[in-house]
C-alpha positions in Angstrom: -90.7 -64.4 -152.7 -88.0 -66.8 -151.5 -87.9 -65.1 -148.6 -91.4 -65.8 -147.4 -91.3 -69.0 -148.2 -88.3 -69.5 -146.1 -90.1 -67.9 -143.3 -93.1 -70.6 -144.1 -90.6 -73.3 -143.8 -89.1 -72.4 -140.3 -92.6 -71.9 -138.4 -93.5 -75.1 -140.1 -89.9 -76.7 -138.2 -90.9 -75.0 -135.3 -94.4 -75.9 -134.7 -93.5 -79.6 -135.4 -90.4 -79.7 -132.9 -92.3 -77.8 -130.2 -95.1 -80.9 -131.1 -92.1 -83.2 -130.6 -91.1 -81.8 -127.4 -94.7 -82.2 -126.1 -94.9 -86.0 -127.1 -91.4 -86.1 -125.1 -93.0 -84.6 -121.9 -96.4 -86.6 -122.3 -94.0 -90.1 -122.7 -91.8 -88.8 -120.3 -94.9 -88.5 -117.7 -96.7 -91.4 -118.3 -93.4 -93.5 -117.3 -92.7 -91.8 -114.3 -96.6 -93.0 -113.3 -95.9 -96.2 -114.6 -92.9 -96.5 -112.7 -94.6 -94.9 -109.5 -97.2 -97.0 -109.1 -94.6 -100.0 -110.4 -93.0 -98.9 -106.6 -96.1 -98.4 -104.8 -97.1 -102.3 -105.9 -93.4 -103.3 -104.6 -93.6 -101.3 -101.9 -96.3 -102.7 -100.8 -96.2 -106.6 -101.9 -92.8 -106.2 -99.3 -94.8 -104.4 -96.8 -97.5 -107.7 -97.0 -94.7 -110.3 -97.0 -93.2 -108.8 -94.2 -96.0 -108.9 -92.0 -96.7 -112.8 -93.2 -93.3 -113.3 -92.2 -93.6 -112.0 -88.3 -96.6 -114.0 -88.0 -95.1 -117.0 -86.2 -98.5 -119.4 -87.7 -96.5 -118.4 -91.3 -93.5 -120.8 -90.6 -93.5 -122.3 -87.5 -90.6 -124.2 -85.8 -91.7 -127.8 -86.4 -89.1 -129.5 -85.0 -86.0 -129.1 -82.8 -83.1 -131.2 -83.0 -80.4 -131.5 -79.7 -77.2 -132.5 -80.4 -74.2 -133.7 -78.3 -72.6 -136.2 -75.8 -74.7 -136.2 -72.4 -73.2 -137.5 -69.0 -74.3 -135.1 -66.6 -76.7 -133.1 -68.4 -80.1 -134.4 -69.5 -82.2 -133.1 -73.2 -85.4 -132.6 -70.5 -83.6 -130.1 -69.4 -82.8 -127.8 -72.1 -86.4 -129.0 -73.1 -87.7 -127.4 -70.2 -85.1 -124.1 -70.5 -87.0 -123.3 -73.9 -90.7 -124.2 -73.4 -92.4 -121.3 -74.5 -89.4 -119.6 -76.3 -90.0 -120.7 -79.6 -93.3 -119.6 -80.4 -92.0 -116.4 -82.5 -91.8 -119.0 -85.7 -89.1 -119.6 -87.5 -87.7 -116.5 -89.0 -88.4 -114.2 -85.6 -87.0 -116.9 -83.4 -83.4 -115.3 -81.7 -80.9 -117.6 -81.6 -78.6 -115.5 -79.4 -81.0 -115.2 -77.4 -82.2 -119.5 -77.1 -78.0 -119.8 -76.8 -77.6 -117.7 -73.5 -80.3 -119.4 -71.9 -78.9 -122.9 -72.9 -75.6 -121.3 -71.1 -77.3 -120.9 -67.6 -77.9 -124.3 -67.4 -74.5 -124.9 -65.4 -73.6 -128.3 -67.3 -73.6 -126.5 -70.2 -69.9 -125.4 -71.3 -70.9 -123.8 -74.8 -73.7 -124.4 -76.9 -74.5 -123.5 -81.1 -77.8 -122.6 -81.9 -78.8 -122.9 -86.1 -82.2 -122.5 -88.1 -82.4 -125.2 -90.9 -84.7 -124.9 -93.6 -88.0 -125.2 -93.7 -88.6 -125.3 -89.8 -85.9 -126.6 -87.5 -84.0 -125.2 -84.8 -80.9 -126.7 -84.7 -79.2 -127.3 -81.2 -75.3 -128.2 -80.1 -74.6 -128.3 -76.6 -71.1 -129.0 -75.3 -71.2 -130.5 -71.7 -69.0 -129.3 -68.3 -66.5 -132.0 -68.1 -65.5 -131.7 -64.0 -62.0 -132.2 -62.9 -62.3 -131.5 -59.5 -64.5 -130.1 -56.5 -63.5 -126.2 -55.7 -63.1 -126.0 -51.8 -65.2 -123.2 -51.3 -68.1 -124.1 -53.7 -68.3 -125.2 -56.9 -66.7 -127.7 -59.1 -63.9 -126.6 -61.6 -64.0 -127.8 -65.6 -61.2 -128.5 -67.9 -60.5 -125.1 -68.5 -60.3 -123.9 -65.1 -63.7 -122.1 -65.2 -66.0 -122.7 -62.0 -69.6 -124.0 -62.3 -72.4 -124.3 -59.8 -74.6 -127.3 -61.0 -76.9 -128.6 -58.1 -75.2 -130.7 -55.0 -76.7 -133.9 -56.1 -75.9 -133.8 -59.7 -71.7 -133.5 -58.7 -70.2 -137.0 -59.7 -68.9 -138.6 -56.7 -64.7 -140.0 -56.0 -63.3 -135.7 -57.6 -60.5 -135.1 -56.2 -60.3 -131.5 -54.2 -58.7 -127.9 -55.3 -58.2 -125.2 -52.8 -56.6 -121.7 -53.0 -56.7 -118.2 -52.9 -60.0 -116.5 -54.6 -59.5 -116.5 -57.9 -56.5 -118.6 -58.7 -58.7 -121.7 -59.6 -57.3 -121.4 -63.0 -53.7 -121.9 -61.7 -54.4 -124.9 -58.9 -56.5 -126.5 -61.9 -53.6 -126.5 -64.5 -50.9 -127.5 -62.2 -53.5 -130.4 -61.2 -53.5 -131.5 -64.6 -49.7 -131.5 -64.9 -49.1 -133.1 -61.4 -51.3 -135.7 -62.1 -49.5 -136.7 -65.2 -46.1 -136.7 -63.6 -47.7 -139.0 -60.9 -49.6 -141.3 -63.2 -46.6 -143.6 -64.0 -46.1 -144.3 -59.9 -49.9 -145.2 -60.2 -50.3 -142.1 -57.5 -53.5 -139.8 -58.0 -54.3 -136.6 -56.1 -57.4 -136.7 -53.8 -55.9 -133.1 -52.8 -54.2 -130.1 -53.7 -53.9 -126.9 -51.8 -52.2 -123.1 -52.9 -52.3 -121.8 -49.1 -52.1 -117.6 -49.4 -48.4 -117.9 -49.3 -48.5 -119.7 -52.5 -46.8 -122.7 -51.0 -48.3 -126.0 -52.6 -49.6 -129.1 -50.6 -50.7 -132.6 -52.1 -52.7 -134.9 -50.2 -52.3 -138.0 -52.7 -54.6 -141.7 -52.5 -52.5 -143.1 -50.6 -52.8 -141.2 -47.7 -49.2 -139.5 -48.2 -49.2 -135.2 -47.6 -46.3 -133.9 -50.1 -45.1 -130.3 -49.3 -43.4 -128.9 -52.2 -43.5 -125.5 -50.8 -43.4 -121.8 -52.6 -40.5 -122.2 -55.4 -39.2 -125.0 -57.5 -42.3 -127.0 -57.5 -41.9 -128.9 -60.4 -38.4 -129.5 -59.5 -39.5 -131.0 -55.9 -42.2 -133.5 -57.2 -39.9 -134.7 -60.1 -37.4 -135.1 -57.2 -40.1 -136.9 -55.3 -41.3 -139.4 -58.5 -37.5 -140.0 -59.3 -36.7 -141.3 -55.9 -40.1 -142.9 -54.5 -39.8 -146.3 -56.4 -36.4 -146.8 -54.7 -36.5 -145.3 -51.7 -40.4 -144.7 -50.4 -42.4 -147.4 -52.5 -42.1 -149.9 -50.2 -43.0 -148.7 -47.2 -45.5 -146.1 -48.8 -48.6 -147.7 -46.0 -46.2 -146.2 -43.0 -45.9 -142.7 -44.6 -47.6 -140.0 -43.6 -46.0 -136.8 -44.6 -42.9 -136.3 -47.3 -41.3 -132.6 -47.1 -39.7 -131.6 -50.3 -38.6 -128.1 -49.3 -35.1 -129.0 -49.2 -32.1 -127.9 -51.6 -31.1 -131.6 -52.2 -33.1 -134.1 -50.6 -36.3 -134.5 -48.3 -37.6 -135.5 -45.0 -39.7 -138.1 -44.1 -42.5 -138.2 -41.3 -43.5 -141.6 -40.4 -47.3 -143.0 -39.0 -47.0 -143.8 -35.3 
């Protein structure tokens, strides 16, 4: 009797947890459709954003806004370097690409290229600053680096660099420090030249040649600026040419 009963009792637990496991499965199934078409909906909704967004009428660039200090260099300019480059609206616009093309206008040195929210295209364009007119073409900037801006745009009274192809660099920074070592004799340099021998020549504004020759530059002109206020200074108008390549001293070649 008991036996049969117990028999009764575990079909009864069987059909109900085989009914349990179906309700599982059915729940189990209608989530996974919920979450699939969840996806499909985000999926999608991304999908249409993304396509709003390459429209450029979505967010246009409104406005764009040039920054910097201009002596050389006018804004028409870079104005006219990116008419028609912005059309791809605000979020397809390429900066890198609007910053190379501000950097083959030659008086520009370096330029930064931003998006600000909502619309503008932020702009900062550092300018060339020229220290000097390369001999065979070109003028040189503070760091040594050629440019080729047009003929008329070169600021006039730039004093001259020459020297062997590719040393432009080296004549520029031993301008620079020649130039201050002269500045307290109120000298400039309207000249410098590194001939292929790597001897040095100044051609200063007062119409005296220094040759300093191959070695001991440095040590020649400081020669030179520590003995022309008593020695040279006053009869600098009758000077033409002051030879430094000596151990101790220096020669002097006077104007006819």
């Amino acid at each position: 009797m008991f036996g049969s009963l117990f028999k009764k009792v575990n079909k009864t637990n069987r059909r109900l947890e085989q009914s349990e496991d179906v309700g599982v499965v059915q729940r189990f199934r209608l989530r996974m459709a919920a979450i699939t078409v969840a996806g499909s909906a985000l999926v999608a909704l991304v999908i249409w954003i993304g396509m709003k967004l390459e429209d450029p009428h979505t967010l246009p660039i409104a406005s764009v806004e040039i920054q910097g200090e201009f002596h050389y260099l006018e804004k028409q300019q870079i104005e006219q370097a990116l008419n028609g480059r912005l059309e791809a609206g605000f979020f397809n616009v390429d900066v890198d690409v609007i910053r190379d093309i501000l950097l083959d206008i030659p008086w520009v040195n370096a330029a930064t290229v931003r998006r600000v929210w909502p619309g503008t295209l932020q702009i900062e364009v550092i300018e060339q600053l020229p220290i000097a007119r390369w001999t065979a073409g070109g003028l040189v900037n503070s760091q040594g680096q050629l440019f080729f801006p047009l003929p008329e745009t070169d600021p006039p009274d730039l004093p001259e660099l020459q020297g062997p192809v590719d040393s432009q660099v080296v004549v520029a920074m031993r301008y620079r420090e020649m130039e201050k070592e002269l500045e307290p004799l109120a000298l400039r340099i309207n000249r410098i030249v590194l001939d292929e021998r790597r001897s040095w020549k100044i051609e200063l504004n007062s119409g005296v040649t220094l040759l300093l020759g191959r070695v001991n530059d440095n040590a020649r002109l400081a020669r030179f600026t520590r003995l022309y206020p008593v020695a040279l200074a006053a009869r600098a108008a009758e000077i033409e040419q002051v030879d430094l390549r000596y151990t101790n001293g220096f020669s002097v070649r006077w104007k006819t």
